[in-house]
C-alpha positions as CSV (number, residue, x, y, z in Angstrom):
1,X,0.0,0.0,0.0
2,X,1.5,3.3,-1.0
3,X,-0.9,5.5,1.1
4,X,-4.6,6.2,1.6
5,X,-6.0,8.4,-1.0
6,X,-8.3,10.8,0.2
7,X,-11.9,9.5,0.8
8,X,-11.2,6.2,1.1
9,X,-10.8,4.1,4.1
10,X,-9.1,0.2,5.0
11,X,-10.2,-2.1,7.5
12,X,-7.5,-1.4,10.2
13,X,-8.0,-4.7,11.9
14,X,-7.4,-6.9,8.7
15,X,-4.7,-5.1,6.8
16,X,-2.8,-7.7,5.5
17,X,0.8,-6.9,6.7
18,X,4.4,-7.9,5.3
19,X,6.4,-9.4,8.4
20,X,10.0,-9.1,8.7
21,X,12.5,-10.6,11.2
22,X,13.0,-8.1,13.8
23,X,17.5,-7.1,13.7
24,X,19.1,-9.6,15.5
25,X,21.0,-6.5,17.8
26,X,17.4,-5.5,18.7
27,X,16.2,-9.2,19.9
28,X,16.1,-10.0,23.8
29,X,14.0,-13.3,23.4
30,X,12.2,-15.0,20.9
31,X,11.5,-14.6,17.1
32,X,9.7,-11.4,17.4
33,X,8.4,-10.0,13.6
34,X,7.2,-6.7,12.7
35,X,5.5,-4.6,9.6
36,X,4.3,-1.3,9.1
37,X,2.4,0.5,6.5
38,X,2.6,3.7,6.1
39,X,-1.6,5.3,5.5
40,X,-1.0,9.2,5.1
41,X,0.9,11.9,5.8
42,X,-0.8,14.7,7.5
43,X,1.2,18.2,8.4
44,X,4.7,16.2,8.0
45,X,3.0,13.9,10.5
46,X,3.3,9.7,9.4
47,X,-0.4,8.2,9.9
48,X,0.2,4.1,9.5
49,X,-0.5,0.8,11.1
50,X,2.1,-1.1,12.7
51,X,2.0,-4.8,14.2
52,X,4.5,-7.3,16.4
53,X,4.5,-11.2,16.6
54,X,5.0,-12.4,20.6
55,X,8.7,-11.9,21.3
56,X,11.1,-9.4,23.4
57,X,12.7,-6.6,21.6
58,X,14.5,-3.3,22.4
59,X,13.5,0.0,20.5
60,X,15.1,3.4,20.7
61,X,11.9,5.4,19.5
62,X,10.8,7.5,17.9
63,X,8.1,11.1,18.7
64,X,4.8,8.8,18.2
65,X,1.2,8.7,19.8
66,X,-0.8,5.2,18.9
67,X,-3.3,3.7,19.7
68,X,-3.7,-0.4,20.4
69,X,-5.5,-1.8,18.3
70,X,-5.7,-6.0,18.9
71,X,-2.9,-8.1,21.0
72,X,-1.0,-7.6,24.3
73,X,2.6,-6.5,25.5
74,X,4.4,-5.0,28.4
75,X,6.8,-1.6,27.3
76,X,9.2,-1.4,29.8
77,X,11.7,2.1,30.0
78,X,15.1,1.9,30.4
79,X,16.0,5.5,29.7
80,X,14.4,7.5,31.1
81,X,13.5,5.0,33.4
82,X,9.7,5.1,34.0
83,X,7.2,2.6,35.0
84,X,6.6,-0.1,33.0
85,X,3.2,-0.1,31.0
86,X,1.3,-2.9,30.2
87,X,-0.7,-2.6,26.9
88,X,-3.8,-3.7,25.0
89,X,-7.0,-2.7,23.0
90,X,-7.7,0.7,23.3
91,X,-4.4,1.7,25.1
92,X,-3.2,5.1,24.1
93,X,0.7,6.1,24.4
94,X,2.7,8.5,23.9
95,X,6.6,8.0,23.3
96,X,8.9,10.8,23.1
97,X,12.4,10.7,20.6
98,X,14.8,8.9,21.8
99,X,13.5,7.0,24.5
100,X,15.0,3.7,24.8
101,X,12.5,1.0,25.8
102,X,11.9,-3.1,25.8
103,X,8.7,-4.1,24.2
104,X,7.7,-7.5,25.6
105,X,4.7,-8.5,23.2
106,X,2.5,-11.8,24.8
107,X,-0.4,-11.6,21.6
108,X,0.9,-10.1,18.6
109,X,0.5,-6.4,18.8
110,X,-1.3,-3.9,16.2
111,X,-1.6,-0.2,16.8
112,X,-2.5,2.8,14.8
113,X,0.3,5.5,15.4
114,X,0.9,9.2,14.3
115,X,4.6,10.0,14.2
């Protein structure tokens, strides 16, 4: 998918998403996956849909808000070092640049995010 045209819409829940192994330097346990599209661009800002296969992996992020859409994990922050919070359907986050985190995914995670 190269982007949303205007007036049309997808079916967030059953995108059909390319998987790719997760880099092995970014792994902690598992055989995590993950795939993003990218659905629009609005104001410079990334609208897209992004989804993780159970598995532990470390992330240096980036400025996002999403929103969860199906699937469970834990986000745990290493730097700053915050409490850990545990995810689902119809979590809302917000992650600032830079942050370094450990996502520890139980049911394979899909979220909507604007970065």
């Amino acid at each position: 998918m190269s982007g949303l045209p205007a007036g049309s819409g997808v079916d967030a829940f059953a995108l059909p998403l390319a998987h790719g192994a997760l880099p092995a330097s970014e792994v902690v346990t598992g055989a995590p996956t993950a795939a993003s599209v990218a659905l629009s661009s609005l104001g410079g800002v990334e609208v897209g849909i992004w989804e993780m296969t159970p598995g532990t992996a470390s992330d240096v992020e980036a400025d996002e808000v999403f929103v969860v859409l199906s699937g469970r994990a834990t986000i745990s922050f290493v730097s700053p070092p915050l409490p850990s919070l545990d995810i689902g359907p119809g979590s809302v986050v917000r992650l600032a640049e830079g942050m370094q985190t450990v996502w520890t995914v139980t049911e394979t995670l899909r979220k909507v995010y604007a970065a």
